[in-house]
PyMOL Python script that loads the backbone (N, CA, C, O; Angstrom):
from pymol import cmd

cmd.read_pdbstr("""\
ATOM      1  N   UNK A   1     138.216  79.403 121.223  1.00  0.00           N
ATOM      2  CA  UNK A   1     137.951  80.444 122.188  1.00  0.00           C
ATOM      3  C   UNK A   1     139.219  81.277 122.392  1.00  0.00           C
ATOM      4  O   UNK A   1     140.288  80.931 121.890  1.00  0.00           O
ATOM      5  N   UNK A   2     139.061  82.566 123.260  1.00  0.00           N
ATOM      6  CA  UNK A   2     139.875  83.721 123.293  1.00  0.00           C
ATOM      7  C   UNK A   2     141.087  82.538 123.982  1.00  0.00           C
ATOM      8  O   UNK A   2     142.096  82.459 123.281  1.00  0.00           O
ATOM      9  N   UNK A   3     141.090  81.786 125.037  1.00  0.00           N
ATOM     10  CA  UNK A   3     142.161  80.758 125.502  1.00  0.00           C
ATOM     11  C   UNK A   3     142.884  79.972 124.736  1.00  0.00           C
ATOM     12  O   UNK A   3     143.931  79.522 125.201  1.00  0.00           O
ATOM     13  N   UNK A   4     142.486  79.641 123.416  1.00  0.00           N
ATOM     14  CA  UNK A   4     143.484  79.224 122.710  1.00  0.00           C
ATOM     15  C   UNK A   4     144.502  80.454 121.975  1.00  0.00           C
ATOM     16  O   UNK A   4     145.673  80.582 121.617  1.00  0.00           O
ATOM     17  N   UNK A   5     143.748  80.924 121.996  1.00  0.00           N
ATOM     18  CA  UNK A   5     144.664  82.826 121.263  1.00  0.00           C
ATOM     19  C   UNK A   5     145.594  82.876 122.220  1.00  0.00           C
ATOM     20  O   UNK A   5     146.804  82.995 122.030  1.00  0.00           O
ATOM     21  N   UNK A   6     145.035  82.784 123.266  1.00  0.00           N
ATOM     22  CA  UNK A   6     146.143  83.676 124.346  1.00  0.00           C
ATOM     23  C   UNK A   6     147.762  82.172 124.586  1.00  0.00           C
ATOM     24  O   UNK A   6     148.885  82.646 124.761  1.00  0.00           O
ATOM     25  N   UNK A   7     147.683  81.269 124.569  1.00  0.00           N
ATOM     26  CA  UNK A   7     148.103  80.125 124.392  1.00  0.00           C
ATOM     27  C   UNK A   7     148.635  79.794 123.590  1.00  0.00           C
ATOM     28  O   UNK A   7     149.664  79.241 123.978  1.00  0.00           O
ATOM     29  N   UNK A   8     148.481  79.804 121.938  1.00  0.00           N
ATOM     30  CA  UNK A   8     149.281  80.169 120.816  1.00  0.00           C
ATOM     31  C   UNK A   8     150.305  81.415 120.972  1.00  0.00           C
ATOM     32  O   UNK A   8     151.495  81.134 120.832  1.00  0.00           O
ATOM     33  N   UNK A   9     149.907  83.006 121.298  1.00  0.00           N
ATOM     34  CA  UNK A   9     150.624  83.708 121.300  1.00  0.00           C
ATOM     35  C   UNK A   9     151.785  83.636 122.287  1.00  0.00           C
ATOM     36  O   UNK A   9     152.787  84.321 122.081  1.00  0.00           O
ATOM     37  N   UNK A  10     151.671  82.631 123.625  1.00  0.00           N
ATOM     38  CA  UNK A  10     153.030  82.572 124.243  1.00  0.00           C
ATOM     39  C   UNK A  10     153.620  81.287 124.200  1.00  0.00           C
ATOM     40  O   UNK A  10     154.345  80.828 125.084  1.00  0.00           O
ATOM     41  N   UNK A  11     153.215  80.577 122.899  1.00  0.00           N
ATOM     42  CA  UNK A  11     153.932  79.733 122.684  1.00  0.00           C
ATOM     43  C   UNK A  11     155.193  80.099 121.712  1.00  0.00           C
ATOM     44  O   UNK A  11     156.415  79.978 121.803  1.00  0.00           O
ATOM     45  N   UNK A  12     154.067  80.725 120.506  1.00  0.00           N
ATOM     46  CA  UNK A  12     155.015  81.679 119.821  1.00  0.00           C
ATOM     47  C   UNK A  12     155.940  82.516 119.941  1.00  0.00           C
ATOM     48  O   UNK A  12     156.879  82.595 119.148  1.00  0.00           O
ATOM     49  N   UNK A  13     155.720  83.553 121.379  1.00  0.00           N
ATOM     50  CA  UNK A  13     156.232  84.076 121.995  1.00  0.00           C
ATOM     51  C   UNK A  13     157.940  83.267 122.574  1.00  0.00           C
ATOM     52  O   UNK A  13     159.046  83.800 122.664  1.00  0.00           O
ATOM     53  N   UNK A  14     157.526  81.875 122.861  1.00  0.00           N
ATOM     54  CA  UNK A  14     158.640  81.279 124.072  1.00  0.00           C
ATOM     55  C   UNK A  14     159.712  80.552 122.734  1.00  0.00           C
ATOM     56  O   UNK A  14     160.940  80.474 122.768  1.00  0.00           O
ATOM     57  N   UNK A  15     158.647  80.016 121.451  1.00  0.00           N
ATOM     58  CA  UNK A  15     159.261  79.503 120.370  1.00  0.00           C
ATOM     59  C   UNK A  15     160.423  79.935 119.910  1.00  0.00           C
ATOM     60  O   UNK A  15     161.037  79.148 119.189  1.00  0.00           O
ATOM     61  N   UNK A  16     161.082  81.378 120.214  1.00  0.00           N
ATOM     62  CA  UNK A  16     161.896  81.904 119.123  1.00  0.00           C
ATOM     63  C   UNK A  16     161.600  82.250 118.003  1.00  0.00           C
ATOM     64  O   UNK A  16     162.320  83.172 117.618  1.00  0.00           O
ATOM     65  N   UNK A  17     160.690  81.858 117.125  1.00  0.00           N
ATOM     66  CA  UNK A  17     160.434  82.391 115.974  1.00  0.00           C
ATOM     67  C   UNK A  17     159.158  83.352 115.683  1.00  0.00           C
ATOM     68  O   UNK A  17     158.398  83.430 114.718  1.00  0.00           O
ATOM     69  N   UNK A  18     159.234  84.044 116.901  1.00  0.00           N
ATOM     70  CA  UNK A  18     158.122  85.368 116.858  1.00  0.00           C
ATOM     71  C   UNK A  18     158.032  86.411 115.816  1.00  0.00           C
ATOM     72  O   UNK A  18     157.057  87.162 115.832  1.00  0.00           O
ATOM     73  N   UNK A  19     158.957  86.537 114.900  1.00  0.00           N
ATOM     74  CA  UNK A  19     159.512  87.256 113.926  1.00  0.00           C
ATOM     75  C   UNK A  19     159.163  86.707 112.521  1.00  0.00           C
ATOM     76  O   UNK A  19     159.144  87.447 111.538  1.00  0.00           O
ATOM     77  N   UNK A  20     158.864  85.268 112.456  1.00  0.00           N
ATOM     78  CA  UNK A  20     158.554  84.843 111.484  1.00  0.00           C
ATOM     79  C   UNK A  20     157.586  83.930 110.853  1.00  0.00           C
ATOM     80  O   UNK A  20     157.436  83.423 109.742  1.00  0.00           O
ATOM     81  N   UNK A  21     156.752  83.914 112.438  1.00  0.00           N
ATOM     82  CA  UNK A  21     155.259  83.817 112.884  1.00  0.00           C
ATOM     83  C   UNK A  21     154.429  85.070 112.566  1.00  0.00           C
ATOM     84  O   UNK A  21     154.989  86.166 112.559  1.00  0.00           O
ATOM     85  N   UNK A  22     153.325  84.972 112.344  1.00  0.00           N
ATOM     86  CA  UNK A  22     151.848  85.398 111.917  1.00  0.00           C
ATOM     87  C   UNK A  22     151.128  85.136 112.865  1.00  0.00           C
ATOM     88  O   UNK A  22     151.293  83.917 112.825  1.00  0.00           O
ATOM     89  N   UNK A  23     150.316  85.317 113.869  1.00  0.00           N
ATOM     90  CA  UNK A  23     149.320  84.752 114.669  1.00  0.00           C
ATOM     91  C   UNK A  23     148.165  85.602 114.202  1.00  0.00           C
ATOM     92  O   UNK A  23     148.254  86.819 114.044  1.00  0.00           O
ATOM     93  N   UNK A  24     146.896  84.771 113.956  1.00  0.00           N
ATOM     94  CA  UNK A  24     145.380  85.685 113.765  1.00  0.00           C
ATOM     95  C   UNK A  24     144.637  84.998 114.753  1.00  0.00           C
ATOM     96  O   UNK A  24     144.536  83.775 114.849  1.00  0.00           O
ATOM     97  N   UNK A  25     144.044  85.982 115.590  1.00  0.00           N
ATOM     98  CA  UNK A  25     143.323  85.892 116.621  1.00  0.00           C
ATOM     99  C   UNK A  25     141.948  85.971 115.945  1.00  0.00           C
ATOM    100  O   UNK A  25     141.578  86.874 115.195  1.00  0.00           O
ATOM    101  N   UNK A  26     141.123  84.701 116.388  1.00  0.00           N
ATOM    102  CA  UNK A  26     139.446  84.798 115.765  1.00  0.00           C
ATOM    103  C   UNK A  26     138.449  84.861 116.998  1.00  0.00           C
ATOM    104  O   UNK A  26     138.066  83.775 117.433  1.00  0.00           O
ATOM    105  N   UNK A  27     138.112  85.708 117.442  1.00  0.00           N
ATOM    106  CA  UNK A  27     137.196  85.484 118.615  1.00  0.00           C
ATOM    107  C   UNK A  27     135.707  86.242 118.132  1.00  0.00           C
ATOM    108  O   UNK A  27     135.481  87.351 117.648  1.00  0.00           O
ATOM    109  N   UNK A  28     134.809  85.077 118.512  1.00  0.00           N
ATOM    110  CA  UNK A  28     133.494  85.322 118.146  1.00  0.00           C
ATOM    111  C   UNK A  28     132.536  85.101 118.797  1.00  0.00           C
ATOM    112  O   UNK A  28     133.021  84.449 119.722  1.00  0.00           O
ATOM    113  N   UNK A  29     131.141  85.203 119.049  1.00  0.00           N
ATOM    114  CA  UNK A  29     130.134  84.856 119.708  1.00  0.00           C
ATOM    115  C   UNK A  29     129.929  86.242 120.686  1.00  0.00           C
ATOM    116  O   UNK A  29     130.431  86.362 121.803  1.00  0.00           O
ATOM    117  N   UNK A  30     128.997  87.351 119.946  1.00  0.00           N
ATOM    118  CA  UNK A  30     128.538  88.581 120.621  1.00  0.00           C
ATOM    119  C   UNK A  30     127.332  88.518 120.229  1.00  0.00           C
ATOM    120  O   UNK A  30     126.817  87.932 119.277  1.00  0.00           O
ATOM    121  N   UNK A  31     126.702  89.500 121.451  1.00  0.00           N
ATOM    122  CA  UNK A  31     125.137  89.246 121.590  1.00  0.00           C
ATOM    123  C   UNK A  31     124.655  88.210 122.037  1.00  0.00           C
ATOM    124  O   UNK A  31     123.543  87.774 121.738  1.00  0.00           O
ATOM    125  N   UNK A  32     125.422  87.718 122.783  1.00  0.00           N
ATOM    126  CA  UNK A  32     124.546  86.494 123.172  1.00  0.00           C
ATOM    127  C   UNK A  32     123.203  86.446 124.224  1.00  0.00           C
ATOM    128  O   UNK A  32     123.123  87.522 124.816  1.00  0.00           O
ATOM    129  N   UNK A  33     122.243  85.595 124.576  1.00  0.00           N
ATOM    130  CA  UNK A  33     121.216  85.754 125.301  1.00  0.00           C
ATOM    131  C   UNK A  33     121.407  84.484 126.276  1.00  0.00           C
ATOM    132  O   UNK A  33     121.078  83.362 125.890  1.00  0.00           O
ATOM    133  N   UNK A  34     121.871  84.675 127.365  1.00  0.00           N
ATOM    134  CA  UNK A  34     122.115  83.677 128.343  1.00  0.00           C
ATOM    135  C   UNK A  34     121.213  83.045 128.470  1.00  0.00           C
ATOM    136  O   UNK A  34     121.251  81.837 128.704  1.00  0.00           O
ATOM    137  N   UNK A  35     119.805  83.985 128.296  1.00  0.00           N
ATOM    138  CA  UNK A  35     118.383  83.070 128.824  1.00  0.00           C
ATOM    139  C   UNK A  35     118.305  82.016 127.915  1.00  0.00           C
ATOM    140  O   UNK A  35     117.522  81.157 128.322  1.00  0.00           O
ATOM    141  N   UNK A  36     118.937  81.686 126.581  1.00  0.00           N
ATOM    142  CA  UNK A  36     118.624  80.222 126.144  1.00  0.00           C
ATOM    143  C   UNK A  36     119.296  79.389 126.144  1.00  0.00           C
ATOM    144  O   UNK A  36     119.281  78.497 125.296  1.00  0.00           O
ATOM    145  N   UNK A  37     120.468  79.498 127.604  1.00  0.00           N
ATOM    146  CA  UNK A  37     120.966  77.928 127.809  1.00  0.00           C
ATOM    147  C   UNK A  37     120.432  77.784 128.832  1.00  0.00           C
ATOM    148  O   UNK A  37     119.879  78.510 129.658  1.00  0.00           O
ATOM    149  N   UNK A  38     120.684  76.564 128.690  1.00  0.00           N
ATOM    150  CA  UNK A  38     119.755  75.491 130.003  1.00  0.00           C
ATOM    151  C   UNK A  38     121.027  74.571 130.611  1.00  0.00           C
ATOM    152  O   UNK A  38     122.169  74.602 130.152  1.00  0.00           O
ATOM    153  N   UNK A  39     120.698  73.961 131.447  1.00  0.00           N
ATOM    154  CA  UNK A  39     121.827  73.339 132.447  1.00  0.00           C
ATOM    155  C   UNK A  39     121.171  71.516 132.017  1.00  0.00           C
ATOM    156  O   UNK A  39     122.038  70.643 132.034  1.00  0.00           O
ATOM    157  N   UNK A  40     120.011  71.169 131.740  1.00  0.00           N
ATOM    158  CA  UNK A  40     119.762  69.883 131.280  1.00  0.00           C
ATOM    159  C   UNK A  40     119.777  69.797 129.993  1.00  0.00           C
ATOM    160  O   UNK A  40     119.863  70.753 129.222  1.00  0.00           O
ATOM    161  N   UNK A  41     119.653  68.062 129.556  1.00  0.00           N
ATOM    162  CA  UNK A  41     119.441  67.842 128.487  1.00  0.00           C
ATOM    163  C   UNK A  41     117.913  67.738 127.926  1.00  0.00           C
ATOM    164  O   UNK A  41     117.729  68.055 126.751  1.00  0.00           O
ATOM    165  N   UNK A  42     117.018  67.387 128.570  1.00  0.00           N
ATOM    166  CA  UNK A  42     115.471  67.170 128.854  1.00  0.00           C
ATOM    167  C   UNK A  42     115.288  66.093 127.734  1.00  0.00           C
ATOM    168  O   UNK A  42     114.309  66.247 127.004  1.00  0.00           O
ATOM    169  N   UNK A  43     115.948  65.229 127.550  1.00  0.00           N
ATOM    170  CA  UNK A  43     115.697  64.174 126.091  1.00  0.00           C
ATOM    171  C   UNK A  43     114.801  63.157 126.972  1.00  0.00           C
ATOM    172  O   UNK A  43     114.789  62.862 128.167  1.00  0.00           O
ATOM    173  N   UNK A  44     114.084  62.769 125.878  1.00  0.00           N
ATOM    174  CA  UNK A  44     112.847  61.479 126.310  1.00  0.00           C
ATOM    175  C   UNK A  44     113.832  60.299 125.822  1.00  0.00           C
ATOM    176  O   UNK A  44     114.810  60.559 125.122  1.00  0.00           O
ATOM    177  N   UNK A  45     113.510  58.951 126.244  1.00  0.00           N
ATOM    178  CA  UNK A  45     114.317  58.196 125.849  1.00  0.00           C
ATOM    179  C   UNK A  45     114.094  57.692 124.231  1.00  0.00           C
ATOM    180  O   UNK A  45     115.046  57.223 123.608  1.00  0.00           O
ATOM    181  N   UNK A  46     113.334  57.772 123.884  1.00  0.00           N
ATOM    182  CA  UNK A  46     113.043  57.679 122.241  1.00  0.00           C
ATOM    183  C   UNK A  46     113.110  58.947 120.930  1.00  0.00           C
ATOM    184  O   UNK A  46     112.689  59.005 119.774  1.00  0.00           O
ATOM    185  N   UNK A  47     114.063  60.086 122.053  1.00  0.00           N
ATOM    186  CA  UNK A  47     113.752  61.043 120.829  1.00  0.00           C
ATOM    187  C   UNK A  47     115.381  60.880 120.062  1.00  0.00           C
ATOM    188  O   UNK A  47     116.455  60.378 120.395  1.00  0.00           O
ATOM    189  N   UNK A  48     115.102  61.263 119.439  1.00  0.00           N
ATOM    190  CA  UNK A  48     116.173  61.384 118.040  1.00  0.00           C
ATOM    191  C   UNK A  48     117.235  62.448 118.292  1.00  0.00           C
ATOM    192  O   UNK A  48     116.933  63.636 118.407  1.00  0.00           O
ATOM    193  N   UNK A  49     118.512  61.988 118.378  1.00  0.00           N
ATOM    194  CA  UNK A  49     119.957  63.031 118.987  1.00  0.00           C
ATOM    195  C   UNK A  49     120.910  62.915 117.795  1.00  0.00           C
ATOM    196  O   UNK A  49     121.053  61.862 117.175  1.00  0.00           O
ATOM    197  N   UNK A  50     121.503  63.960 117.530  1.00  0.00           N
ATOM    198  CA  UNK A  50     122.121  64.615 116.771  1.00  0.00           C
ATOM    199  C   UNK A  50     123.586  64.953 117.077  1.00  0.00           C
ATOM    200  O   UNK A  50     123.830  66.152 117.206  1.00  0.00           O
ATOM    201  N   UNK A  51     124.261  64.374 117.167  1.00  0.00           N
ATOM    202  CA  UNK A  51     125.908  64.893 118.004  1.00  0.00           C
ATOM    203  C   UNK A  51     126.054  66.023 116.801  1.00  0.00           C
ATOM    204  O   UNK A  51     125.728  66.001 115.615  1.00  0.00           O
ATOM    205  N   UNK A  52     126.703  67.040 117.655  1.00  0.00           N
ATOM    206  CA  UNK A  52     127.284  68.068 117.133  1.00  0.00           C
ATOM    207  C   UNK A  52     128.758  68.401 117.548  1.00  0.00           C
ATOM    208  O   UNK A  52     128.803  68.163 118.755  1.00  0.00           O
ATOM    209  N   UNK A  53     129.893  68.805 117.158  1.00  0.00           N
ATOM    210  CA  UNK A  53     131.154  69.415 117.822  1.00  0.00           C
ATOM    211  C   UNK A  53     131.194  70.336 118.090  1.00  0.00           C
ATOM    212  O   UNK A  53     132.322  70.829 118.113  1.00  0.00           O
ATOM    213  N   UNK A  54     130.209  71.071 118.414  1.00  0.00           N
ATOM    214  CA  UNK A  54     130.068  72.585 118.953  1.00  0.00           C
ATOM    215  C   UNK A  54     129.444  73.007 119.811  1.00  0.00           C
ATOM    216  O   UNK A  54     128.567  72.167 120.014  1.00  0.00           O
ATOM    217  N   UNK A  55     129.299  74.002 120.637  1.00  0.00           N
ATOM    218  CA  UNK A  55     128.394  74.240 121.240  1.00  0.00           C
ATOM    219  C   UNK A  55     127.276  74.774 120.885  1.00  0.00           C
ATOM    220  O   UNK A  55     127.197  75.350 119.799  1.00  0.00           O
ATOM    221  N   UNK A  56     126.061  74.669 121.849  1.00  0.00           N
ATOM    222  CA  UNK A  56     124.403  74.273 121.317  1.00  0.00           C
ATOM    223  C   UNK A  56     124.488  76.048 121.301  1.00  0.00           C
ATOM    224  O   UNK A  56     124.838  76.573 122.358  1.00  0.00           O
ATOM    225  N   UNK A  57     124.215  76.822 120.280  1.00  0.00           N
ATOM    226  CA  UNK A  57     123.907  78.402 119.940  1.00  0.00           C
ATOM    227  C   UNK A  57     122.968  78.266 119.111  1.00  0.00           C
ATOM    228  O   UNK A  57     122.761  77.415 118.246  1.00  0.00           O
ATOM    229  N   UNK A  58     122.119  79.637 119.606  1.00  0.00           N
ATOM    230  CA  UNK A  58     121.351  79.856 119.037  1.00  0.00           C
ATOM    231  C   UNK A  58     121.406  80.478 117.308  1.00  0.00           C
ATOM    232  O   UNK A  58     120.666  80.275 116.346  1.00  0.00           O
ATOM    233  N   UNK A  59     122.731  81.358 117.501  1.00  0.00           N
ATOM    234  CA  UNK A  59     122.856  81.744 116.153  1.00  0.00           C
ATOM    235  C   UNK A  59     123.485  81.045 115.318  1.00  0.00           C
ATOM    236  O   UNK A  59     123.863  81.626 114.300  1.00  0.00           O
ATOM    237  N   UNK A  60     123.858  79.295 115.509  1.00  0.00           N
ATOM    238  CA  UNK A  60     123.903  78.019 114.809  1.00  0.00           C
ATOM    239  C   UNK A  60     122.853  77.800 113.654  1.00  0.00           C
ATOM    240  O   UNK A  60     122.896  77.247 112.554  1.00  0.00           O
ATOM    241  N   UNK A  61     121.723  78.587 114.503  1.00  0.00           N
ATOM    242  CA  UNK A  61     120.557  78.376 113.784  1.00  0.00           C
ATOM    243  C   UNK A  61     120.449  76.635 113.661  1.00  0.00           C
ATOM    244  O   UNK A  61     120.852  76.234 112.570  1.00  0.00           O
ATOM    245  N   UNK A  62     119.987  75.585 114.570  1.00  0.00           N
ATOM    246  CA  UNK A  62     119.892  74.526 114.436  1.00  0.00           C
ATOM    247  C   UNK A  62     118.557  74.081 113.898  1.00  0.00           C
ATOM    248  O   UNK A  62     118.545  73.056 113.215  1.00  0.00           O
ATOM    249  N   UNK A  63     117.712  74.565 114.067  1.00  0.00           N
ATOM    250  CA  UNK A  63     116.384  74.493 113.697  1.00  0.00           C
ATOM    251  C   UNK A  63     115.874  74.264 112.243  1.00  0.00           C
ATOM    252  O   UNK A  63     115.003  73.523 111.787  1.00  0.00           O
ATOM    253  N   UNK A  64     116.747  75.187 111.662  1.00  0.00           N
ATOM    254  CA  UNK A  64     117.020  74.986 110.184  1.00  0.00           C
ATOM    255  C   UNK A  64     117.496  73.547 109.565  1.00  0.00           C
ATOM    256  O   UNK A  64     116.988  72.924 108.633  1.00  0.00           O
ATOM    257  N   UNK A  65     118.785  73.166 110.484  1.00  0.00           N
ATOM    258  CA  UNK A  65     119.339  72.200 110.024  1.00  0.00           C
ATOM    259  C   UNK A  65     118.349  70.866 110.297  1.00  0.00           C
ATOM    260  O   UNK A  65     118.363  69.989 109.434  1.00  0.00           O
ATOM    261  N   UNK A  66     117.752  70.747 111.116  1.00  0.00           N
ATOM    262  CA  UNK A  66     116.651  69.820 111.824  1.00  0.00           C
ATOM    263  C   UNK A  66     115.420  70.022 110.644  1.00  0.00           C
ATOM    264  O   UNK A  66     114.487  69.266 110.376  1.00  0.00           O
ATOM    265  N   UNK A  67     115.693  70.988 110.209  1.00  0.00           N
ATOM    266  CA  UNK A  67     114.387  70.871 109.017  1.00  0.00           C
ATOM    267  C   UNK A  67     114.891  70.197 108.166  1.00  0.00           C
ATOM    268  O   UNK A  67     114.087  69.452 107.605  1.00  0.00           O
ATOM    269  N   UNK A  68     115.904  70.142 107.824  1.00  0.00           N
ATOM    270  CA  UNK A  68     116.454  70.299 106.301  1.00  0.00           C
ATOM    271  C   UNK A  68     116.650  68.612 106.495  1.00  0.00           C
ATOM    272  O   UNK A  68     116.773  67.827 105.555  1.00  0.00           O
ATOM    273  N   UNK A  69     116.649  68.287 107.781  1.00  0.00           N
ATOM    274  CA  UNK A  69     117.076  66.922 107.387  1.00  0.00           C
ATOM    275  C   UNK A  69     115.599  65.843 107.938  1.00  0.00           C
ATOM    276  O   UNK A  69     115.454  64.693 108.350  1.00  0.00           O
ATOM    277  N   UNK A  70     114.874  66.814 107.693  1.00  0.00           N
ATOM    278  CA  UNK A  70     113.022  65.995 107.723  1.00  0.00           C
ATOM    279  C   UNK A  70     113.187  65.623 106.360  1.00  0.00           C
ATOM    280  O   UNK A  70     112.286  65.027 105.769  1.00  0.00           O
TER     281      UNK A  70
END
""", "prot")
cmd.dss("prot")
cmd.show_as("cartoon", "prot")
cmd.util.cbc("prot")
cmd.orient("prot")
């Protein structure tokens, strides 16, 4: 997220070696549609969970991946 950008650059900044540092800032996730997060999990106790390291997006396209692994 934009908080690690900003966090790298004044580290770099405080480092001394600002001159011979590179920093690339990646910030992503536009268009988003608030209406498809939800605040629960709604899992039944027998359904089938999937850990992910990311957050649940729609343009993850998870649905796909849930096929692919029927």
């Amino acid at each position: 997220m934009y908080h690690a950008n900003l966090v790298v650059s004044v580290a770099v900044a405080l480092s001394g070696r600002h001159r011979q540092t590179k920093v690339y800032w990646g910030i992503r996730g536009s268009n988003m549609d608030l209406s498809d997060y939800g605040l629960a999990l709604r899992l039944a106790e027998d359904d089938f969970v999937i850990a992910v390291a990311a957050r649940y997006d729609p343009m993850k396209d998870y649905p796909t991946l849930l096929a692919a692994l029927e």
